[in-house]
BATI-798416 format. One line per field, with one value per atom (N, C-alpha, C): x, y, z; chain; residue number from 1; residue in one letter; atom name. Coordinates in pm, 1 decimal. Each point is the difference from the previous one (the first is absolute). Last residue first. Example, Ala and Ser with C-alpha at 12.3 -4.5 7.8 and 13.67 -1.06 7.14 Angstrom:
residues 2
xx <- c(1285.0  82.0  -77.0  29.0  -89.0  90.0)
yy <- c(-225.0  119.0  109.0  -572.0  119.0  120.0)
zz <- c(708.0  6.0  73.0  -7.0  0.0  0.0)
chain <- c(A  A  A  A  A  A)
resi <- c(2  2  2  1  1  1)
resn <- c(s  s  s  a  a  a)
name <- c(N  CA  C  N  CA  C)
END
This chain:
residues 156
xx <- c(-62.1  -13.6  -80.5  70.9  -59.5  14.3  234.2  -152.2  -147.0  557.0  -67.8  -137.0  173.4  25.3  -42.5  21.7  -136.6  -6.1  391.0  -123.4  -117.6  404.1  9.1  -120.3  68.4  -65.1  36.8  133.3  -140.2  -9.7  454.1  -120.7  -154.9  369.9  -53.7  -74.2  25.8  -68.0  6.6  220.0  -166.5  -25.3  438.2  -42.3  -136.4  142.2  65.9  -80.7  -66.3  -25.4  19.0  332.6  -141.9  -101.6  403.0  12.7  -133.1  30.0  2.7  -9.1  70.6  -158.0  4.5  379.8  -92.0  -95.4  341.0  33.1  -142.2  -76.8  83.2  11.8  -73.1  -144.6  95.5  229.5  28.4  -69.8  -20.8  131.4  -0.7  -378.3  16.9  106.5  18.8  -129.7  -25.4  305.3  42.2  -81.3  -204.9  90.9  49.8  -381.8  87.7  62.9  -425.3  64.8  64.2  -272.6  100.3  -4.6  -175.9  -100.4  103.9  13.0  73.2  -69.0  -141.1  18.0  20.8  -105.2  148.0  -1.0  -381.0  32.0  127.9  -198.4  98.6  -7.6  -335.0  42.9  83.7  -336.5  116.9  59.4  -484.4  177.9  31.1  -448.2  20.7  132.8  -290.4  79.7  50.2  -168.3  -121.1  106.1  138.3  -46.1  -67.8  376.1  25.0  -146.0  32.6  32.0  10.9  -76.7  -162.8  89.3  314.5  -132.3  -78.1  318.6  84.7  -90.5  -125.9  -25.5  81.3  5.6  -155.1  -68.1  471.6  -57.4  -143.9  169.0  61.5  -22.1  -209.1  -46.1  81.2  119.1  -122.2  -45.3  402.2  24.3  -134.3  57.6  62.0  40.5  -263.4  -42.8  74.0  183.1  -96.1  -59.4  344.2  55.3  -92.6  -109.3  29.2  22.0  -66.5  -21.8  -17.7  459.7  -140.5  -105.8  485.6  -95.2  -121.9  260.4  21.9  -78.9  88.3  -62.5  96.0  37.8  28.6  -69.6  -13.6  -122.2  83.1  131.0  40.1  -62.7  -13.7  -12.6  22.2  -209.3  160.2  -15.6  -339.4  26.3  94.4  -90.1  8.8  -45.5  -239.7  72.3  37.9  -124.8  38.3  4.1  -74.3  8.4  -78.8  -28.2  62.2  -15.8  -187.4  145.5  75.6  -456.5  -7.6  174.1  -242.0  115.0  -41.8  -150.8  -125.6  61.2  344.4  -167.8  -52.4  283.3  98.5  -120.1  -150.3  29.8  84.6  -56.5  -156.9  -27.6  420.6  -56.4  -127.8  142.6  81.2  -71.8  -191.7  -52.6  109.4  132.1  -126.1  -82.9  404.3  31.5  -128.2  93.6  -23.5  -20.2  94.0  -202.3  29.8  428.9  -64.3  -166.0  379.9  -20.0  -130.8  181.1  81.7  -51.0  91.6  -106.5  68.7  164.1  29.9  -113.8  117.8  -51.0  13.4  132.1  -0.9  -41.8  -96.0  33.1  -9.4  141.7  -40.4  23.3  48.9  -86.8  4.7  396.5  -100.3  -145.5  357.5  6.3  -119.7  -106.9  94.6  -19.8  -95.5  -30.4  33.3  135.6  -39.8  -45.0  141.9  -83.2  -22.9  386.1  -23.0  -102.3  -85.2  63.2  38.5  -227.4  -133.0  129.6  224.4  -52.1  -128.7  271.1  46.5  -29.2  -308.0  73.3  69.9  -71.1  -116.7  24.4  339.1  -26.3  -129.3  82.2  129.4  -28.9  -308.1  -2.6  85.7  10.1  -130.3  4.2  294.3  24.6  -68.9  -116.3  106.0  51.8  -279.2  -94.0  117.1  196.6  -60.5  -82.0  220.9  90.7  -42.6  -334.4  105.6  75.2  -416.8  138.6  6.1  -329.6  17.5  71.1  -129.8  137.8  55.0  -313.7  -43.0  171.2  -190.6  64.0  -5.9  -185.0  -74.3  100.5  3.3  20.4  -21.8  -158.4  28.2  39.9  -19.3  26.1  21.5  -87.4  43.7  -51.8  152.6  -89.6  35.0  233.3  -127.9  -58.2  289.4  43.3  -112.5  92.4  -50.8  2.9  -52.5  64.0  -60.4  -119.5  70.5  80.7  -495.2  109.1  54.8  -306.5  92.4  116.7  -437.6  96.3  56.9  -478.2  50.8  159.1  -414.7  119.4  99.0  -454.9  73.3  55.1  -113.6  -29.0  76.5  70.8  -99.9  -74.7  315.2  12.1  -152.5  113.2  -18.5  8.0  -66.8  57.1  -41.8  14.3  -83.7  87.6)
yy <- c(2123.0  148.6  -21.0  -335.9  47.8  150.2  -399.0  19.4  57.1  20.5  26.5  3.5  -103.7  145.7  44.6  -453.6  70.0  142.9  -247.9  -36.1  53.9  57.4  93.7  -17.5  -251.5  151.8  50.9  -407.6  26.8  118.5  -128.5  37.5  -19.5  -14.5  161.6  -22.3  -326.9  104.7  125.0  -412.1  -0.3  133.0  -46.3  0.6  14.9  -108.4  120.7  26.5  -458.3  87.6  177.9  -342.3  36.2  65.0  -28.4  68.1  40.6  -338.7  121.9  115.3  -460.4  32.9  138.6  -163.2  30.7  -6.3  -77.5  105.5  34.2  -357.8  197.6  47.1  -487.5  125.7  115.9  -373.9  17.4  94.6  -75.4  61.9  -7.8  -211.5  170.3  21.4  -471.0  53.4  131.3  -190.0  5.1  29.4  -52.7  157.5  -18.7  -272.1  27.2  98.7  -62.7  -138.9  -17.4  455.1  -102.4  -123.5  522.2  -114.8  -113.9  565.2  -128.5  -107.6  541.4  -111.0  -133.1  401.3  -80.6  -65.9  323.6  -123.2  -39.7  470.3  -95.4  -112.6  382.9  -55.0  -71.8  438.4  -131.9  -26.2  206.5  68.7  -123.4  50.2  -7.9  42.4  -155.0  150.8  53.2  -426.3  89.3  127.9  -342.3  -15.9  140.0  -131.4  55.8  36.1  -201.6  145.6  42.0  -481.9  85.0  176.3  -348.8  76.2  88.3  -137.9  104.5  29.2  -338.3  213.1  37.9  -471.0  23.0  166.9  -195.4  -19.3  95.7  -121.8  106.5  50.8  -399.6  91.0  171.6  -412.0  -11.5  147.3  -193.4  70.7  24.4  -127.5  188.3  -10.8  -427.7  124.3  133.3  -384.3  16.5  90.7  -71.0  6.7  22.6  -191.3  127.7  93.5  -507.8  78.4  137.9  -285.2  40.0  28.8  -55.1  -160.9  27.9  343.9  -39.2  -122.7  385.0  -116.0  -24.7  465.6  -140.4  -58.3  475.4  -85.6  -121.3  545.8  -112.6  -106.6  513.2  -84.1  -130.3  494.5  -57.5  -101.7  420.2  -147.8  -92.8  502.1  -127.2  -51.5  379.3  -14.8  -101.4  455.3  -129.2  -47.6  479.2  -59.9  -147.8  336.2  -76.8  -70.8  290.4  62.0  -69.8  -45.1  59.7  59.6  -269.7  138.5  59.6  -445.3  101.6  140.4  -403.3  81.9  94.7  -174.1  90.4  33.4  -266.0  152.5  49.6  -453.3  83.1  158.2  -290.2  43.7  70.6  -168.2  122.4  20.7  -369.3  138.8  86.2  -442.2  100.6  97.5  -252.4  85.8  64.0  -340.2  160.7  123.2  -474.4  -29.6  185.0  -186.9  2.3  19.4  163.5  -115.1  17.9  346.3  -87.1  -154.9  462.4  -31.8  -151.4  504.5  -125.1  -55.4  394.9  -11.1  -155.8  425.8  -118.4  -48.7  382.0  -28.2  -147.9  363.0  -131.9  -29.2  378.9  -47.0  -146.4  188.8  82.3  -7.0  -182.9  -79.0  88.1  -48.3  29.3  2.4  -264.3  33.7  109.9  -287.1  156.4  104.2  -438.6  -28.7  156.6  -198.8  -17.5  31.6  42.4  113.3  -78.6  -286.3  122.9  91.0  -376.5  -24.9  141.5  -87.8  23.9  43.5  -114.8  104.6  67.0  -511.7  160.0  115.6  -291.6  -74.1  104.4  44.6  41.2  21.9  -226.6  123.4  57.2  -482.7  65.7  156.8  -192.2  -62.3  67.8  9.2  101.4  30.0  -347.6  94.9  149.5  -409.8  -54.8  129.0  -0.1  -17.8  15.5  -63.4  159.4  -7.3  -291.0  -28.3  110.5  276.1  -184.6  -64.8  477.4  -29.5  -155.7  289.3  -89.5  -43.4  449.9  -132.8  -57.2  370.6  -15.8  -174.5  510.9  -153.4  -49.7  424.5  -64.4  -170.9  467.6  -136.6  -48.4  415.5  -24.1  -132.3  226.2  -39.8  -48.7  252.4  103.2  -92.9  -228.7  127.8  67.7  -468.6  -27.2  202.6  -375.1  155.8  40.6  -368.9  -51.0  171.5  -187.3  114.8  -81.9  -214.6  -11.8  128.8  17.7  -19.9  -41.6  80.0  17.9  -41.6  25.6  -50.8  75.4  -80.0  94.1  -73.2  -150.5  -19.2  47.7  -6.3  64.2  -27.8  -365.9  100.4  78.1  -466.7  135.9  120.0  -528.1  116.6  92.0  -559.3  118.1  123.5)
zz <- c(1825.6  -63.3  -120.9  281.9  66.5  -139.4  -83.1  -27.3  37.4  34.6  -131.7  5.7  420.6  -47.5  -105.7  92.2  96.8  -34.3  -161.4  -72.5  62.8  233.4  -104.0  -162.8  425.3  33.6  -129.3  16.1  -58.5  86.6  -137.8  -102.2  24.7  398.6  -129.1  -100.2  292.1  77.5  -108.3  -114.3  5.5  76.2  13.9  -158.6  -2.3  386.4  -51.4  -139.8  158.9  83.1  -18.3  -184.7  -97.1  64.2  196.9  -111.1  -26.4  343.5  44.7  -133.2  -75.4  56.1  39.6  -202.8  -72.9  54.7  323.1  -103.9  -72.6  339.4  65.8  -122.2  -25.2  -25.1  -30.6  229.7  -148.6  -67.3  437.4  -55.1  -140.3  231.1  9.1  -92.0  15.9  -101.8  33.2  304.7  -97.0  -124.5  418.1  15.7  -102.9  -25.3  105.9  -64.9  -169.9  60.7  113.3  -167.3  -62.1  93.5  -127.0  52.0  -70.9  14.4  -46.5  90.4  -184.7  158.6  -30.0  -272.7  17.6  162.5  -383.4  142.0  -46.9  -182.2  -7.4  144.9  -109.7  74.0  0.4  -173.6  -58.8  90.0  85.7  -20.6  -24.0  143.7  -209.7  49.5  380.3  7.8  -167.1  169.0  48.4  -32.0  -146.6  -126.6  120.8  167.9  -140.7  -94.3  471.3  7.7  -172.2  61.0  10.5  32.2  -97.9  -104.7  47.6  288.8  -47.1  -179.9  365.7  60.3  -141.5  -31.4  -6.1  7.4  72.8  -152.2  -31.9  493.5  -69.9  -186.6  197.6  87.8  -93.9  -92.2  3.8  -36.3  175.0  -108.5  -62.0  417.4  -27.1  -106.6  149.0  1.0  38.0  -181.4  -71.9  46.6  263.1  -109.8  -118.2  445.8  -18.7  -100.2  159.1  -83.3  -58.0  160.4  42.1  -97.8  -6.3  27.5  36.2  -358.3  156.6  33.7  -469.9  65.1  90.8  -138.9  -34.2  90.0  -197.8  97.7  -33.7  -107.9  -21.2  108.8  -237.9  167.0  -88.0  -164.7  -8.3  129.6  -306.5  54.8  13.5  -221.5  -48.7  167.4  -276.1  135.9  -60.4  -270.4  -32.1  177.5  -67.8  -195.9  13.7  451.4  -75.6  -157.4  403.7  -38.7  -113.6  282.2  -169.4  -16.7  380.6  45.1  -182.2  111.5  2.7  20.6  -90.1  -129.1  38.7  351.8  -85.9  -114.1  312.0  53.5  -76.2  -122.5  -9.5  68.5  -20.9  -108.5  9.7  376.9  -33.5  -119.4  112.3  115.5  -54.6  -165.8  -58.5  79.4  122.6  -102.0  -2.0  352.2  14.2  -108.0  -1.2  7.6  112.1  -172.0  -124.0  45.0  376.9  -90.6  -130.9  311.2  86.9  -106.9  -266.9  103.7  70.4  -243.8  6.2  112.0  -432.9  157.1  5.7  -395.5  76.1  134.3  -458.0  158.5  3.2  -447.2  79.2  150.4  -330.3  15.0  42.5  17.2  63.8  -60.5  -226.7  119.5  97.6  -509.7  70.9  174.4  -475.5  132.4  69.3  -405.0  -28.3  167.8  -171.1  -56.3  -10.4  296.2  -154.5  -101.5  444.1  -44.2  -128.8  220.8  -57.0  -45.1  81.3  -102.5  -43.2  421.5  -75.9  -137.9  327.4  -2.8  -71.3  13.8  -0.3  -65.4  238.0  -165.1  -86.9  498.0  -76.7  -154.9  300.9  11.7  -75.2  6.7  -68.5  -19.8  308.2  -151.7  -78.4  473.8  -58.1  -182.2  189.7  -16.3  -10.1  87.3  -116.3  -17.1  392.4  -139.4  -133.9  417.0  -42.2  -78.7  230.2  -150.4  -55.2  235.2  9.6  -53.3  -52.1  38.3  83.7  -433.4  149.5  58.1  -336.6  44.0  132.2  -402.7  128.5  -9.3  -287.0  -3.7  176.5  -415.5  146.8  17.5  -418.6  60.6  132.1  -442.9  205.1  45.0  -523.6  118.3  108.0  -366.4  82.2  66.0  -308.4  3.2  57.6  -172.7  128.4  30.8  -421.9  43.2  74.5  -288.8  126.8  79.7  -306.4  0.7  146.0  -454.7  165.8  -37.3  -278.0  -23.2  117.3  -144.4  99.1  26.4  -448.4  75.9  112.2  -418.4  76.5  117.5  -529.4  170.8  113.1  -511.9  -0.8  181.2  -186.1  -37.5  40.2  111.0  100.9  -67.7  -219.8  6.8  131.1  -26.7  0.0  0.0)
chain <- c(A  A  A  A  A  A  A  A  A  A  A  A  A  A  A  A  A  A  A  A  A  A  A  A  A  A  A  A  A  A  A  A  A  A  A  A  A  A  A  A  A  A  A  A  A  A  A  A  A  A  A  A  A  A  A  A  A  A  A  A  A  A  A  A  A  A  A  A  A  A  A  A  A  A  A  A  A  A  A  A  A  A  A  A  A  A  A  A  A  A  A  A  A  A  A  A  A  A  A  A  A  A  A  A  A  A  A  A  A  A  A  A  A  A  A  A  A  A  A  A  A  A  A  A  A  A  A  A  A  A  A  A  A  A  A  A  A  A  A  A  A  A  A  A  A  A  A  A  A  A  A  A  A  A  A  A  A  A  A  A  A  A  A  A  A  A  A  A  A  A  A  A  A  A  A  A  A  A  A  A  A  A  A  A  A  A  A  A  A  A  A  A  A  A  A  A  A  A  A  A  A  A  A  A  A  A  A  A  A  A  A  A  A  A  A  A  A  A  A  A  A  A  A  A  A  A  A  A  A  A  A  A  A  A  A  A  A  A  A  A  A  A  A  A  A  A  A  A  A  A  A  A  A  A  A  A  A  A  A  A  A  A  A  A  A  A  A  A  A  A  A  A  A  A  A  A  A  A  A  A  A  A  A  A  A  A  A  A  A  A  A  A  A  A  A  A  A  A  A  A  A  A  A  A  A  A  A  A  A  A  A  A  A  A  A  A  A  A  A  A  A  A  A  A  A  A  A  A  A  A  A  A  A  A  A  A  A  A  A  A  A  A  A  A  A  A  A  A  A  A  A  A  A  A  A  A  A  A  A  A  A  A  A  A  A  A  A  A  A  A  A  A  A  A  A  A  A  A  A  A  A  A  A  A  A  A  A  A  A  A  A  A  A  A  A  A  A  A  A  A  A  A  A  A  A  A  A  A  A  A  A  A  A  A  A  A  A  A  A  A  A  A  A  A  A  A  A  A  A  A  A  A  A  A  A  A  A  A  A  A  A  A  A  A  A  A  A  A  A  A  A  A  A  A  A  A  A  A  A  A  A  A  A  A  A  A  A  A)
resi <- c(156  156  156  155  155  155  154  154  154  153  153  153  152  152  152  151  151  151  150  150  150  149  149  149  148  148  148  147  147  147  146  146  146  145  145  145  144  144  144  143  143  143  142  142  142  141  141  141  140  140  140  139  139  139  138  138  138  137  137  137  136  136  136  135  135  135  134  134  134  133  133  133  132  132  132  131  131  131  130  130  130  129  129  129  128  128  128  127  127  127  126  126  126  125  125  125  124  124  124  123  123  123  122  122  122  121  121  121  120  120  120  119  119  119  118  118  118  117  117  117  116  116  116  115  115  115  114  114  114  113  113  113  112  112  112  111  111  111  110  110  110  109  109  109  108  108  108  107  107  107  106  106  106  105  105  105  104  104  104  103  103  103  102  102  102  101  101  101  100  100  100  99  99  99  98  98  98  97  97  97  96  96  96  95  95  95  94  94  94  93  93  93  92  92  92  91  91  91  90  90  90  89  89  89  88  88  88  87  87  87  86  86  86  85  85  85  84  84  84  83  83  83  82  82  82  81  81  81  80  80  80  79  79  79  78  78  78  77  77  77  76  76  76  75  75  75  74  74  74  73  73  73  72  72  72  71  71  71  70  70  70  69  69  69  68  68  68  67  67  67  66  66  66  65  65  65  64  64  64  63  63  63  62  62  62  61  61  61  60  60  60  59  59  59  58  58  58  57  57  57  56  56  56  55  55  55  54  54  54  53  53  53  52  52  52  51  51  51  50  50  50  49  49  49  48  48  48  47  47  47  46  46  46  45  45  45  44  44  44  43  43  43  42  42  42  41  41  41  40  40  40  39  39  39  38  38  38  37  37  37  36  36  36  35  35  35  34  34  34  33  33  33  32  32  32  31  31  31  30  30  30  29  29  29  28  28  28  27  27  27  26  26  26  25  25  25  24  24  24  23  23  23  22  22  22  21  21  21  20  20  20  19  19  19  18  18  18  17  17  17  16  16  16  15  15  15  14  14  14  13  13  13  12  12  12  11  11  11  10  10  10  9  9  9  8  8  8  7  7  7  6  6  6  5  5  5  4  4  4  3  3  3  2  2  2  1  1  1)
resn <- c(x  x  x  x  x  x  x  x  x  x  x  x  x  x  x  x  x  x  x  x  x  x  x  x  x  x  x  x  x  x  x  x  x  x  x  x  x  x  x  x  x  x  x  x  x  x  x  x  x  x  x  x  x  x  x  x  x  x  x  x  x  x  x  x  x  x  x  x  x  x  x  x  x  x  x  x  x  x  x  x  x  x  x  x  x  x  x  x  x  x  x  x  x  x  x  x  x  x  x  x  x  x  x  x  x  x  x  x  x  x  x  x  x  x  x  x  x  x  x  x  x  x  x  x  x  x  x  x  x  x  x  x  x  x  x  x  x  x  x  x  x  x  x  x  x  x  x  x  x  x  x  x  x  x  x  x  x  x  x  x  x  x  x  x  x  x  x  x  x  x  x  x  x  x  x  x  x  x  x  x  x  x  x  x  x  x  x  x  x  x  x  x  x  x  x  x  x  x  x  x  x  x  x  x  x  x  x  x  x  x  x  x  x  x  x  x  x  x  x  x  x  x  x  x  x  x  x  x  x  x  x  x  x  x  x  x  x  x  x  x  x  x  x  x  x  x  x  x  x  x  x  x  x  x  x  x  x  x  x  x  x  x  x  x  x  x  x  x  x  x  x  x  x  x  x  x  x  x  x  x  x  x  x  x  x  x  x  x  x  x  x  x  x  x  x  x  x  x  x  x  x  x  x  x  x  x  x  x  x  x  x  x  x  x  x  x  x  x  x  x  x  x  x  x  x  x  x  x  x  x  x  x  x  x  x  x  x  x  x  x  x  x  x  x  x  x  x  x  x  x  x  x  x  x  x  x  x  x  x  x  x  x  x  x  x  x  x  x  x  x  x  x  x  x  x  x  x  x  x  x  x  x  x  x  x  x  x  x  x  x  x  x  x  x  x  x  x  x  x  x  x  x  x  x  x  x  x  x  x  x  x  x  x  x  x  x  x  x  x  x  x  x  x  x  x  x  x  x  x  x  x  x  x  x  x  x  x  x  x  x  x  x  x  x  x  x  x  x  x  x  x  x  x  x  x  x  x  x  x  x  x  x  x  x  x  x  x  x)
name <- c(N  CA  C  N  CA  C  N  CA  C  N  CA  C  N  CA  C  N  CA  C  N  CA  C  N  CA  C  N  CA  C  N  CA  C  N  CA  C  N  CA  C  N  CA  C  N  CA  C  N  CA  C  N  CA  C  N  CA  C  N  CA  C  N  CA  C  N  CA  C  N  CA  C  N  CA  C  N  CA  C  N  CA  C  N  CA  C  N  CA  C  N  CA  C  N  CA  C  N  CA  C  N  CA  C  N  CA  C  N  CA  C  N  CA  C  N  CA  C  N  CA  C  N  CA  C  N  CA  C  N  CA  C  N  CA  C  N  CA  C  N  CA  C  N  CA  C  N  CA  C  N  CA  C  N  CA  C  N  CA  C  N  CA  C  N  CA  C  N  CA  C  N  CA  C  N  CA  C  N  CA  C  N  CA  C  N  CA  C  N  CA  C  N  CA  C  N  CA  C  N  CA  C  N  CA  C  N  CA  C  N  CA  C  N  CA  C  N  CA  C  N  CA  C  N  CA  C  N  CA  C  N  CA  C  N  CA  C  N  CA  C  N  CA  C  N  CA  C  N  CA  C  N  CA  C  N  CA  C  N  CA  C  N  CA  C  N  CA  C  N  CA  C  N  CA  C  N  CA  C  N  CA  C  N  CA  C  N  CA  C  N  CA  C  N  CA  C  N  CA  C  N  CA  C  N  CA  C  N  CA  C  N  CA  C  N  CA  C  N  CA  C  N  CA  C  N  CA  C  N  CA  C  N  CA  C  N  CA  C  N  CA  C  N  CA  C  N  CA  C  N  CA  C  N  CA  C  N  CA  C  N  CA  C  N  CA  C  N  CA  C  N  CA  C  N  CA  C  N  CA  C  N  CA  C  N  CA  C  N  CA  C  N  CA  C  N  CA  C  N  CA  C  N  CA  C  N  CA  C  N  CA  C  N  CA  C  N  CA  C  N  CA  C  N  CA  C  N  CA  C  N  CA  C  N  CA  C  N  CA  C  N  CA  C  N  CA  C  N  CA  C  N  CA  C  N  CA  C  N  CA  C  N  CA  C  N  CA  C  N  CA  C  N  CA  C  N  CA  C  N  CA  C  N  CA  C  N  CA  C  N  CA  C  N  CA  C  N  CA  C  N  CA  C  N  CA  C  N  CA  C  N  CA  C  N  CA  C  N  CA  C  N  CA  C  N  CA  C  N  CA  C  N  CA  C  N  CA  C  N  CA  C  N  CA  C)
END
């Protein structure tokens, strides 16, 4: 099927004027440090700049979505990501903070329409985190700018 003649929302990755909140769980710190760095790094590669972006840290992944949802209803922000890392344990625990945490970090995205990058890592063990850290965190980045920057197009 042709697309010619069908209007088109192009991916913008040019992160330049938006303000970005990132919200990290400091539960498996290495691994959520990982994430943070890798981020970060990646919104300024993208255009970010460092002063639009606040960071804040929560004591685990079933704290993220109350920040997020106080950082939306603030209207300061483009984009929020989501950062934490949930490895499985002998318990069942493990299903409900990743459940659970999964479950806040939609319902804040869809009741509030702000772009939400999830990066909350849901693994095995710690060696299935370490390996995430780089490109989960990037792409996270990546997602937050091009869709505020798709919400942006289609708000004007």
């Amino acid at each position: 099927m042709s697309i010619e003649g069908i209007a088109q929302i192009k991916p913008n990755l040019a992160g330049q004027g938006l303000r970005i909140g990132v919200v990290m769980s400091r539960f498996n710190t290495p691994v959520c440090e990982g994430l943070r760095d890798n981020c970060l790094d990646e919104l300024i590669k993208l255009g970010v700049a460092p002063q639009d972006i606040l960071l804040s840290s929560v004591a685990g992944a079933l704290e993220i979505p109350v920040v997020l949802q106080t950082m939306a209803v603030s209207e300061r922000f483009d984009a929020l990501i989501a950062l934490g890392a949930i490895i499985r344990g002998e318990t069942y625990h493990f299903e409900l903070v990743a459940n659970e945490s999964g479950a806040g970090v939609t319902r804040v995205t869809l009741d509030s329409g702000l772009p939400i990058a999830n990066c909350i890592l849901t693994t095995e063990n710690d060696e299935q985190a370490e390996v995430r850290v780089v490109e989960k965190a990037r792409e996270a980045a990546r997602v937050a700018v091009e869709t505020a920057n798709l919400v942006k197009a289609l708000q004007a």
